[in-house]
N, CA, C and O atoms as a MOPAC input file, in Angstrom:
PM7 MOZYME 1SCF
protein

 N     35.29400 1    28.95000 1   -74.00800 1
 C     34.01300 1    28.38200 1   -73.63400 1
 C     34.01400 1    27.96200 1   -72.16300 1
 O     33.12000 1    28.44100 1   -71.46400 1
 N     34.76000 1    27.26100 1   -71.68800 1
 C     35.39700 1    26.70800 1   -70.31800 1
 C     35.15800 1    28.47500 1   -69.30100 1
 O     34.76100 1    28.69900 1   -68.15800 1
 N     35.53400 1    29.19800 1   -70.19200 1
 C     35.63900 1    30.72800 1   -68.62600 1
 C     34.42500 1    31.05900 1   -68.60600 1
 O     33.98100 1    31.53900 1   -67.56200 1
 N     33.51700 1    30.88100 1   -69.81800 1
 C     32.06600 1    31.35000 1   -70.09800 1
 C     31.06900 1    30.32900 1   -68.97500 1
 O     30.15400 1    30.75300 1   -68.27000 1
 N     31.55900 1    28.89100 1   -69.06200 1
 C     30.77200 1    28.20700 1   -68.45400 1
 C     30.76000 1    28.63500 1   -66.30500 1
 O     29.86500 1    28.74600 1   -65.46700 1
 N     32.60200 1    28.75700 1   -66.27200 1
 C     33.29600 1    28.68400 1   -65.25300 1
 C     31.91100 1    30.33700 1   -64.38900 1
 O     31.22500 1    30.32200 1   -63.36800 1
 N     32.02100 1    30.94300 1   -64.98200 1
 C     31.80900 1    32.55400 1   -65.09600 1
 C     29.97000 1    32.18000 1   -64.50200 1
 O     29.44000 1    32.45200 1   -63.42500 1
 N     29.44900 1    31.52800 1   -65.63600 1
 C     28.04000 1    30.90300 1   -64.95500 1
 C     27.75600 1    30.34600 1   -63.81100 1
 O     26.74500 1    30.56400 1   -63.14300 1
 N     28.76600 1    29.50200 1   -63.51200 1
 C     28.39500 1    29.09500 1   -62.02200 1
 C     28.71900 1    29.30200 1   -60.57300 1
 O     28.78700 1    28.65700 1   -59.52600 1
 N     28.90000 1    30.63800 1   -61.07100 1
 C     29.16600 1    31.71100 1   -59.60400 1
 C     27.93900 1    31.70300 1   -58.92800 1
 O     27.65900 1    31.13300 1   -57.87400 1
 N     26.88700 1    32.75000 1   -60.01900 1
 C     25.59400 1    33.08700 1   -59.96300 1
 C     24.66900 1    31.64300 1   -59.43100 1
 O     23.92500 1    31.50800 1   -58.46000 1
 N     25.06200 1    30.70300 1   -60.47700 1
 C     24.44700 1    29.46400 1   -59.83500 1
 C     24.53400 1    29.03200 1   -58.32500 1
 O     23.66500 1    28.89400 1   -57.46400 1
 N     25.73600 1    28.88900 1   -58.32000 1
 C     25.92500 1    28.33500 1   -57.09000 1
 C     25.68300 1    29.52900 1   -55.97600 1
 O     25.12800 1    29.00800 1   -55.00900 1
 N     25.87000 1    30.77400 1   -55.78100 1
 C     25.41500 1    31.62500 1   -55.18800 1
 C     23.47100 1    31.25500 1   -54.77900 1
 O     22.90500 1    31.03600 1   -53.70800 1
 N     22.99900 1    31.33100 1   -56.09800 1
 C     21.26600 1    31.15200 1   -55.82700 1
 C     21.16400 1    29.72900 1   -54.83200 1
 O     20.39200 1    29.91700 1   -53.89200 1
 N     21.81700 1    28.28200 1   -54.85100 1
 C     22.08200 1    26.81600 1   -54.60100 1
 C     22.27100 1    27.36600 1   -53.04200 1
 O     21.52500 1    26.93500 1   -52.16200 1
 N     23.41900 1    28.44300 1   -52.71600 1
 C     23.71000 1    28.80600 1   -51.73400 1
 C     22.65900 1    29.19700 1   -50.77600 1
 O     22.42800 1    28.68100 1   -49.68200 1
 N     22.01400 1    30.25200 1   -51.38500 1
 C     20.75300 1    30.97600 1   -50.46500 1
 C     19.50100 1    30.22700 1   -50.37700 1
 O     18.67300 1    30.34000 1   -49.47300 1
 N     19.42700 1    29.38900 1   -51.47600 1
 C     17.91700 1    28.17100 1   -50.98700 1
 C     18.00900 1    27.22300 1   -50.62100 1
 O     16.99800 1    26.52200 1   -50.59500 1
 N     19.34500 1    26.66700 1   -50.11600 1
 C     19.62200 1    25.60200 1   -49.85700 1
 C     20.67400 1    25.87700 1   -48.34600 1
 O     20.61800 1    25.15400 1   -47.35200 1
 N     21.55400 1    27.03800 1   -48.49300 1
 C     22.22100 1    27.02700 1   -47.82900 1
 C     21.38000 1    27.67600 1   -45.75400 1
 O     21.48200 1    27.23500 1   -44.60900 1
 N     20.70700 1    28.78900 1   -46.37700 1
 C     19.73100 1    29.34400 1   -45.26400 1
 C     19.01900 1    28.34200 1   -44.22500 1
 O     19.10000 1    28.59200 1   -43.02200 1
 N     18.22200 1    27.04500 1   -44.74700 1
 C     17.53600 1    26.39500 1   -43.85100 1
 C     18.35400 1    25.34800 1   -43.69000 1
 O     18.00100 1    24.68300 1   -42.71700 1
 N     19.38300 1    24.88400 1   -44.28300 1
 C     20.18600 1    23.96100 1   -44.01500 1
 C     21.13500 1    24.77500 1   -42.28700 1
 O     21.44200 1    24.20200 1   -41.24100 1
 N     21.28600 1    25.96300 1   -42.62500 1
 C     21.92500 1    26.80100 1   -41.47300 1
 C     21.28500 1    26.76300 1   -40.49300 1
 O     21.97300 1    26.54400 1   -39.49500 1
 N     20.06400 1    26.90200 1   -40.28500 1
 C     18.96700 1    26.86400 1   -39.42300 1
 C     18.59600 1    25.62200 1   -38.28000 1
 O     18.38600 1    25.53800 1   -37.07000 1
 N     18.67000 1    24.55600 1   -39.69900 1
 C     18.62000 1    23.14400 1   -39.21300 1
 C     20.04400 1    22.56900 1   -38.19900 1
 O     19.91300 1    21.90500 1   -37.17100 1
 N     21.12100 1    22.93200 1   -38.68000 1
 C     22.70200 1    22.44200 1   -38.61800 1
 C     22.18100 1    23.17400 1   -36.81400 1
 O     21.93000 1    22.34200 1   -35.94200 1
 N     22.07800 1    24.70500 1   -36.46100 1
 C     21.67400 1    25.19900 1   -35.68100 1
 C     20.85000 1    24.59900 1   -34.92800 1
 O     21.62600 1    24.55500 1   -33.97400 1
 N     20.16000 1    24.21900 1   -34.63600 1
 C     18.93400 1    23.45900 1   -34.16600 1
 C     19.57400 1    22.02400 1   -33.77300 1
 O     19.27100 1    21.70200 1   -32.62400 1
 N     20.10300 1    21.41300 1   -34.21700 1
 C     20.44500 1    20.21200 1   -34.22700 1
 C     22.03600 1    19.69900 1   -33.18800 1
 O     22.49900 1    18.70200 1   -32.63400 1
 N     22.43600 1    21.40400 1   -33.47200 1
 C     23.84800 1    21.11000 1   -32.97900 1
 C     23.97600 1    22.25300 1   -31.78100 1
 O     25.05900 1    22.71400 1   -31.42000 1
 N     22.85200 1    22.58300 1   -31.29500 1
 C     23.38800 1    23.13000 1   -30.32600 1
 C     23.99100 1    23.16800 1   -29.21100 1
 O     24.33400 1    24.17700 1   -28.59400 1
 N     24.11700 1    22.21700 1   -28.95800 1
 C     25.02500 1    22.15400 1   -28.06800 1
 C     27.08300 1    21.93200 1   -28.96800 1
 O     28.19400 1    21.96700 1   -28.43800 1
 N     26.81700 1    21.80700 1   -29.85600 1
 C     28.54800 1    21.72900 1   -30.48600 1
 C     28.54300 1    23.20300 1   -31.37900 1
 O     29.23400 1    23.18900 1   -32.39800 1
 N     27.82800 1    24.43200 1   -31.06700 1
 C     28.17300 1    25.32100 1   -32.05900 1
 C     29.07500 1    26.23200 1   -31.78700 1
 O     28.77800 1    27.40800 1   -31.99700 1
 N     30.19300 1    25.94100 1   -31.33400 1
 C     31.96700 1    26.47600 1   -31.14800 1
 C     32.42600 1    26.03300 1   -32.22600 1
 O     33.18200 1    26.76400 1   -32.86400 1
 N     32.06800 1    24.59800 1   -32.77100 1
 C     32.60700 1    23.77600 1   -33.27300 1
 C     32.20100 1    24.00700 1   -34.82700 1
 O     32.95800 1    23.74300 1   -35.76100 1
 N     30.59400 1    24.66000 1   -34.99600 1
 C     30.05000 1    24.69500 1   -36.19500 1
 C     30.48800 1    26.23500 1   -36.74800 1
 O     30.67200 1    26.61500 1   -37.90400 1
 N     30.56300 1    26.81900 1   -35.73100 1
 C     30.62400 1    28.17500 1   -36.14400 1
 C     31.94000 1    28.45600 1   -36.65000 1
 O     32.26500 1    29.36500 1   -37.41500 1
 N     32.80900 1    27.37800 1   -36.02000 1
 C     34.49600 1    27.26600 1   -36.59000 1
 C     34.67700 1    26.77600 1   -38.05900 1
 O     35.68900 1    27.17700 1   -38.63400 1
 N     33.82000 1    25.95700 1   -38.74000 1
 C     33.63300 1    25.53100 1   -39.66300 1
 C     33.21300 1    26.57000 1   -40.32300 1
 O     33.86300 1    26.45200 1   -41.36200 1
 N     32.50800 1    27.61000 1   -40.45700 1
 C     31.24300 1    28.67300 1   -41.24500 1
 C     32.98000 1    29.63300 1   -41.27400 1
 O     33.58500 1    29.74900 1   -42.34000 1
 N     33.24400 1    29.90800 1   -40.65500 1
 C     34.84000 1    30.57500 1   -40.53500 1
 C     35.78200 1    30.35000 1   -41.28400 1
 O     36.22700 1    31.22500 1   -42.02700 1
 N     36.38800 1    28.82900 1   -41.21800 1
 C     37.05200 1    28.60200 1   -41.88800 1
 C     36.68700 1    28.02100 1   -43.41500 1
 O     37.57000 1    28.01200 1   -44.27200 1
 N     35.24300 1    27.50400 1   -43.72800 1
 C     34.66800 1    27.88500 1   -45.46600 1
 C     34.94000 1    29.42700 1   -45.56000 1
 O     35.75000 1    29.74600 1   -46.43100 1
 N     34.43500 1    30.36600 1   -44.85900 1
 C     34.72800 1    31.78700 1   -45.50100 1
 C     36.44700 1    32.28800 1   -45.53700 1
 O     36.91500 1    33.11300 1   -46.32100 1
 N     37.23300 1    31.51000 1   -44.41800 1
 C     38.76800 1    32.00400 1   -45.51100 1
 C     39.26600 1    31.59900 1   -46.41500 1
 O     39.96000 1    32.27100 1   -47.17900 1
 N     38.91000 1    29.87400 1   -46.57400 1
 C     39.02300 1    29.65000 1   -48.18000 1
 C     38.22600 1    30.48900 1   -49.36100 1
 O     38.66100 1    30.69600 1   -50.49400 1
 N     37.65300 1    30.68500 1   -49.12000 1
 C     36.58200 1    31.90200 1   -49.62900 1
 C     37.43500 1    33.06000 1   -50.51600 1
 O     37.73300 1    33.23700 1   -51.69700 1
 N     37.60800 1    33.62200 1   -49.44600 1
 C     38.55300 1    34.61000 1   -48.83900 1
 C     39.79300 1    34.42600 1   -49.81800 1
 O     40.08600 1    35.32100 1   -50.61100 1
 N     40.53400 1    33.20700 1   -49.73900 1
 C     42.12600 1    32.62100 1   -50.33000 1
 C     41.66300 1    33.07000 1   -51.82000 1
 O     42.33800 1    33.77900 1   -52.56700 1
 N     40.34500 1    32.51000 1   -52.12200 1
 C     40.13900 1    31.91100 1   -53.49200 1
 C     39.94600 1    33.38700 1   -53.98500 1
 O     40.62700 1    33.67800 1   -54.96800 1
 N     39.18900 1    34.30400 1   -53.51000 1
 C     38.97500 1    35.55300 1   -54.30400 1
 C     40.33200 1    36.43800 1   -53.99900 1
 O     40.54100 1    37.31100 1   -54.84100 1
 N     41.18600 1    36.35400 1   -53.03600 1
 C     42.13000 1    37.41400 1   -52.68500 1
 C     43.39300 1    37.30600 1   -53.54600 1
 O     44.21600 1    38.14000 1   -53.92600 1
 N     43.24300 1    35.86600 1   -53.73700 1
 C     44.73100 1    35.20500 1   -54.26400 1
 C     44.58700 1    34.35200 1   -55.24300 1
 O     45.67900 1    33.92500 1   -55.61900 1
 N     43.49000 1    33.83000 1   -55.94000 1
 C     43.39000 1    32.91100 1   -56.76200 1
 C     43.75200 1    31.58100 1   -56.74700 1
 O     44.33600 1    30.97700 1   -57.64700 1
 N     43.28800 1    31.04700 1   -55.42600 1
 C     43.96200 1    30.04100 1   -55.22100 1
 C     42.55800 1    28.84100 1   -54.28000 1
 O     41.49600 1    29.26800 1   -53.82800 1
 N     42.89300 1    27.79200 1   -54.24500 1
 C     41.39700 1    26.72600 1   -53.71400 1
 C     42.24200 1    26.22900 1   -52.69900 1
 O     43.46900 1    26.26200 1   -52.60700 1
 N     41.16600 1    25.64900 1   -51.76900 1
 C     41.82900 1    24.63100 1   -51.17600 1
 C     43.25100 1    25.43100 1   -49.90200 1
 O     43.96200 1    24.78400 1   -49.13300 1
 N     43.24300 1    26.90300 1   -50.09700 1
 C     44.27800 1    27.36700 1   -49.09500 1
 C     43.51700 1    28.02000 1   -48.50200 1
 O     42.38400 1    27.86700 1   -48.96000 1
 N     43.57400 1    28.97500 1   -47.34800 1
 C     43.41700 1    29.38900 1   -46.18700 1
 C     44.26200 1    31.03900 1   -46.26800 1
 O     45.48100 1    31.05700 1   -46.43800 1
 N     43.52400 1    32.26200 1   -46.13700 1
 C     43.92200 1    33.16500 1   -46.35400 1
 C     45.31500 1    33.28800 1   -45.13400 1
 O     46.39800 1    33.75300 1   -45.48600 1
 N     45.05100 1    32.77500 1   -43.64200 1
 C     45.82800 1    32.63800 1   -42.80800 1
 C     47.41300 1    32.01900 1   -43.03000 1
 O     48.43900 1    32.42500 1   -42.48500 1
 N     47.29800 1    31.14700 1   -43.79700 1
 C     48.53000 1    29.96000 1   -44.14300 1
 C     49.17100 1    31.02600 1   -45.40900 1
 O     50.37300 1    31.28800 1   -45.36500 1
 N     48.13700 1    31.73100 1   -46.74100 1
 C     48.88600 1    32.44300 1   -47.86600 1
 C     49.65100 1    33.46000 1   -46.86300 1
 O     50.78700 1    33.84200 1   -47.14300 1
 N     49.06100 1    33.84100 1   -45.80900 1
 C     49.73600 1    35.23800 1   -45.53500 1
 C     50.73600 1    34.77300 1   -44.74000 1
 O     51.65200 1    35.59200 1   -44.67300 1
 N     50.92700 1    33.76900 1   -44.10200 1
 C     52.10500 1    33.33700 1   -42.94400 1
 C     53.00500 1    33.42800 1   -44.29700 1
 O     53.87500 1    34.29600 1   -44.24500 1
 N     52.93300 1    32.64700 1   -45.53900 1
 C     53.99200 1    32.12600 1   -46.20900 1
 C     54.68100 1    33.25900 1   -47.19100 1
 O     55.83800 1    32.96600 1   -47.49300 1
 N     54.29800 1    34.22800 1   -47.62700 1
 C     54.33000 1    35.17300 1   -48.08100 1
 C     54.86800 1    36.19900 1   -47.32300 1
 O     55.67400 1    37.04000 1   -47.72000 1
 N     54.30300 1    36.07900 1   -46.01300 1
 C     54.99700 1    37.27900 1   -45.20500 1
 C     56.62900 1    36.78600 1   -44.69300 1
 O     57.60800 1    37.52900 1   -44.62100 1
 N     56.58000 1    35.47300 1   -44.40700 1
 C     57.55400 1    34.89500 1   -44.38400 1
 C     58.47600 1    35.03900 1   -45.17800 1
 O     59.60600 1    34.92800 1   -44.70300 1
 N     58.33600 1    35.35200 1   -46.75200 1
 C     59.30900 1    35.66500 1   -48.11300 1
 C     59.59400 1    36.84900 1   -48.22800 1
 O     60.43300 1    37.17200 1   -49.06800 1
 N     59.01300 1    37.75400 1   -47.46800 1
 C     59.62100 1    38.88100 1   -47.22900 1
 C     58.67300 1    40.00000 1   -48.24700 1
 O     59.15700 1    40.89400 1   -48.94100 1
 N     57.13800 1    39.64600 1   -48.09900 1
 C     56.64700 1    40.29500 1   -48.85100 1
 C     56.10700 1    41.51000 1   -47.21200 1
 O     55.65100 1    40.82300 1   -46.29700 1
 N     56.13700 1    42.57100 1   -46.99400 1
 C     55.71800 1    43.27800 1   -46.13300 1
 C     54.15700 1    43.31300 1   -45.67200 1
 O     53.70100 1    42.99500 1   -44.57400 1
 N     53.31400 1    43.89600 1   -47.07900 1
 C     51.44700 1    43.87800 1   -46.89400 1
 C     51.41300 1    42.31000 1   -46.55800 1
 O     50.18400 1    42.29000 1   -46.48500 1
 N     51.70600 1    41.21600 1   -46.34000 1
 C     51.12700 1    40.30500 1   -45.81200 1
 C     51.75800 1    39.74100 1   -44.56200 1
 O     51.12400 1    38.95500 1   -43.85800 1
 N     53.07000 1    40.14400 1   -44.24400 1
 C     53.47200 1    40.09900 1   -42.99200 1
 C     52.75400 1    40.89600 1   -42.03600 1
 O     52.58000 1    40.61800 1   -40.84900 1
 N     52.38700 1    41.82700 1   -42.60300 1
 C     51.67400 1    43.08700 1   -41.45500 1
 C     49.89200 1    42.17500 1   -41.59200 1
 O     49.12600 1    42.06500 1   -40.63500 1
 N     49.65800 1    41.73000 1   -42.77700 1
 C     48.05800 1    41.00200 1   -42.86600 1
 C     48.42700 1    39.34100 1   -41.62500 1
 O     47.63600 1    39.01600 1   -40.73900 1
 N     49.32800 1    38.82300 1   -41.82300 1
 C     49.44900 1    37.89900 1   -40.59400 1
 C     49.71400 1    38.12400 1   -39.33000 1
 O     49.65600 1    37.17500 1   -38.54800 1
 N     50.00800 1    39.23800 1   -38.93500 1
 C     50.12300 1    39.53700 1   -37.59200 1
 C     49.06900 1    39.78500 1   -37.43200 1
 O     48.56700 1    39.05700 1   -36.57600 1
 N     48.19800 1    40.72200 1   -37.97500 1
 C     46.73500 1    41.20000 1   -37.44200 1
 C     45.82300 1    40.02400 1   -37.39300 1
 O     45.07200 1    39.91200 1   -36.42400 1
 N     45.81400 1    39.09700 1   -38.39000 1
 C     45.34100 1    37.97600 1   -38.17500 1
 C     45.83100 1    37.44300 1   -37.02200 1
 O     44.98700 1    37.56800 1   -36.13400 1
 N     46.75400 1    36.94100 1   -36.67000 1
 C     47.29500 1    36.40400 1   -35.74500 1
 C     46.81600 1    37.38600 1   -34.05100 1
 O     46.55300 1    36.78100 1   -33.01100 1
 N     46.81000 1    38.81900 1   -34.16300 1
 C     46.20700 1    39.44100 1   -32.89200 1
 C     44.43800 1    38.70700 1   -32.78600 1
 O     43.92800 1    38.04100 1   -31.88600 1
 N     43.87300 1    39.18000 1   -34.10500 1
 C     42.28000 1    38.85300 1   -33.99400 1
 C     42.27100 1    37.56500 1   -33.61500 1
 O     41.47000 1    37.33300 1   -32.71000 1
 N     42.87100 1    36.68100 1   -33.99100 1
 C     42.53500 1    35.19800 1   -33.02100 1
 C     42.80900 1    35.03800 1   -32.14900 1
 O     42.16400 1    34.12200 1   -31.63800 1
 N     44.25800 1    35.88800 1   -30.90300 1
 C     44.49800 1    35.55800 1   -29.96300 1
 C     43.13000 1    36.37100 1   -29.10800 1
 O     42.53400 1    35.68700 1   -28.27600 1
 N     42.66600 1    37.83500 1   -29.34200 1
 C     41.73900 1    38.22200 1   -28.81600 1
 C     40.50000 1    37.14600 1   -28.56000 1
 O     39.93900 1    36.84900 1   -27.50500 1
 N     40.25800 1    36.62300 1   -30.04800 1
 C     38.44000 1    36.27300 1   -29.92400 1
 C     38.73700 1    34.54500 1   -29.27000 1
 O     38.08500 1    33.95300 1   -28.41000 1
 N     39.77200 1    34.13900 1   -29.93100 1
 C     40.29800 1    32.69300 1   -29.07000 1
 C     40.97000 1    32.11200 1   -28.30500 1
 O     40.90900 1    30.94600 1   -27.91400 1
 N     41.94100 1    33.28300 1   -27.95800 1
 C     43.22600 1    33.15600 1   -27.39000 1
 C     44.29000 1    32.06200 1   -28.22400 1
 O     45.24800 1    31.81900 1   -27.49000 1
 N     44.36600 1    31.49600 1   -29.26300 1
 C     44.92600 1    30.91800 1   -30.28500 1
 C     46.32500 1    31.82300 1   -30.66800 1
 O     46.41700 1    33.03500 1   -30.86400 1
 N     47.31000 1    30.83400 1   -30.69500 1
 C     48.38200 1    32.24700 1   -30.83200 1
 C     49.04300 1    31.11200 1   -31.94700 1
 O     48.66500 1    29.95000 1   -32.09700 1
 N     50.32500 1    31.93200 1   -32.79400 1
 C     50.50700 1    31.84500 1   -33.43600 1
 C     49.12600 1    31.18700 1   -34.96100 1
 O     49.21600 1    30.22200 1   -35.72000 1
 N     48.37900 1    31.91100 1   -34.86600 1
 C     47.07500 1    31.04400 1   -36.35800 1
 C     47.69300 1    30.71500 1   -37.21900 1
 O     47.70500 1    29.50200 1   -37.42900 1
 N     48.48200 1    31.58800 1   -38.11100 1
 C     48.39100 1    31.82200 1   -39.27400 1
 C     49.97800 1    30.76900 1   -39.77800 1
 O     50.33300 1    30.30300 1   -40.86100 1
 N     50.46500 1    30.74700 1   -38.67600 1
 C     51.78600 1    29.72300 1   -38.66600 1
 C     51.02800 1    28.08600 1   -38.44100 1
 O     51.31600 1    27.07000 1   -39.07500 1
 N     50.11500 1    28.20800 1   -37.47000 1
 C     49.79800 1    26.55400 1   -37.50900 1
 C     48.68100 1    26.39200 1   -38.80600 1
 O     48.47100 1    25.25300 1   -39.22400 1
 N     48.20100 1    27.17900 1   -39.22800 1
 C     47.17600 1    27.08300 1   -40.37300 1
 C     48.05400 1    26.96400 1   -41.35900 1
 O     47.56100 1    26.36600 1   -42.31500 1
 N     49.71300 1    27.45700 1   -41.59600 1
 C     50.49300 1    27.10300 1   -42.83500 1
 C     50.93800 1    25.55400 1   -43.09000 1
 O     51.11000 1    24.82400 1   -44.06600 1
 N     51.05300 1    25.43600 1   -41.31200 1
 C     51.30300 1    23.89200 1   -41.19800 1
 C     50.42700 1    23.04700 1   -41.46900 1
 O     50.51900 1    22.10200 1   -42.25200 1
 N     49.33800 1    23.43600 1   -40.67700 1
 C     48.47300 1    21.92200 1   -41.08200 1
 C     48.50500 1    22.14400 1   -42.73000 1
 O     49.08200 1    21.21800 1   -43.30000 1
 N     48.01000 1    23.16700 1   -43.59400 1
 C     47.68800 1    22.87400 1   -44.74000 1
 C     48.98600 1    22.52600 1   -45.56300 1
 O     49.00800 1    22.39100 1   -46.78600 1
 N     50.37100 1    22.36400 1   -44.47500 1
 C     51.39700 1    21.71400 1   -45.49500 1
 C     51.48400 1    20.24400 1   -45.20800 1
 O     51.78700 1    19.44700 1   -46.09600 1
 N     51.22600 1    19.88500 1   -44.00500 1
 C     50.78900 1    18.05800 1   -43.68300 1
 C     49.77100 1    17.75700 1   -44.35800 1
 O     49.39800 1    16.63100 1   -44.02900 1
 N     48.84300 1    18.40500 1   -45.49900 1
 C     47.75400 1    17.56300 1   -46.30200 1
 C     48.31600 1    17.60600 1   -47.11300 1
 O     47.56400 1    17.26000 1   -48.02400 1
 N     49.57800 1    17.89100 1   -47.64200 1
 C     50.15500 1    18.36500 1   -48.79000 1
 C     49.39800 1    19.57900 1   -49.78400 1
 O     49.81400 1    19.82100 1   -50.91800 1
 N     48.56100 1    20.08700 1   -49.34100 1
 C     48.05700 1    20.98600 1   -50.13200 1
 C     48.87900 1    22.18000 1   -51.07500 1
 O     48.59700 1    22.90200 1   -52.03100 1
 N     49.88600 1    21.96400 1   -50.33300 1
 C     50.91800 1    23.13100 1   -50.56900 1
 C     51.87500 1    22.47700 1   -51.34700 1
 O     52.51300 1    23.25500 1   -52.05600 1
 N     52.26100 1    20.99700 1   -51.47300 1
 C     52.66600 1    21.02900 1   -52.70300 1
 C     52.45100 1    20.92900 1   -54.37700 1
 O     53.17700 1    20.76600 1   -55.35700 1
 N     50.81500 1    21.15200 1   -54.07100 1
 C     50.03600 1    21.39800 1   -55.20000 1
 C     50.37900 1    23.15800 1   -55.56100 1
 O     49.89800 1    24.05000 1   -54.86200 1
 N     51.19700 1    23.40700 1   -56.64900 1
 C     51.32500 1    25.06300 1   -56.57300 1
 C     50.17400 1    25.53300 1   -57.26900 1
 O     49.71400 1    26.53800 1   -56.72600 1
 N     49.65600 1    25.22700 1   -58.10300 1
 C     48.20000 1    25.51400 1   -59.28200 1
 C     46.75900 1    25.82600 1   -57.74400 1
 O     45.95200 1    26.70200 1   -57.43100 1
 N     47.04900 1    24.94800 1   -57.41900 1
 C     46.03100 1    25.29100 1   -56.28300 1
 C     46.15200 1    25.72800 1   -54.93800 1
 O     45.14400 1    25.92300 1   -54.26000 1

């Protein structure tokens, strides 16, 4: 019953998303323009948790931090997925090492010693 309910509020929250989420975007825009480096970094990093949660089954992580730690264990497809990550941010931000300081910070919230999530 719990996966049936779980399963429903994709769709829900998807529709919550687009009538709520669109002019709220608009507004956030409008309001913050002058800090939208800052907002647009946020819209980024909701979509790699995003990202974590559908790729890997996992909340609360950061596709950047799964792939540092994984590639790190000697899994290959995600060592080669953190480097490319790691090029695309030095290009668009000049940010180097991402996917190593994104393992870190999310191990100083302890997030990472939650293994379920």
């Amino acid at each position: 019953m719990k996966t049936i309910l779980a399963f429903l509020l994709i769709p829900i929250a998807l529709l919550i998303l687009l009538v709520v989420g669109i002019p709220a975007f608009i507004a956030n825009i409008y309001h913050q323009i002058n800090k939208l480096e800052e907002y647009f970094t946020s819209i980024a990093h909701g979509i790699d948790v995003l990202g974590a949660g559908l790729l890997y089954n996992k909340r609360r992580r950061t596709i950047s931090a799964i792939s540092y730690d994984r590639g790190n264990k000697g899994n290959l497809e995600s060592l080669l997925f953190y480097k490319l990550i790691d090029i695309l941010a030095y290009v668009l931000s000049g940010q180097k090492n991402h996917c190593k300081e994104a393992y870190e910070y999310e191990e100083s919230l302890f997030v990472l010693k939650d293994k379920e999530n």
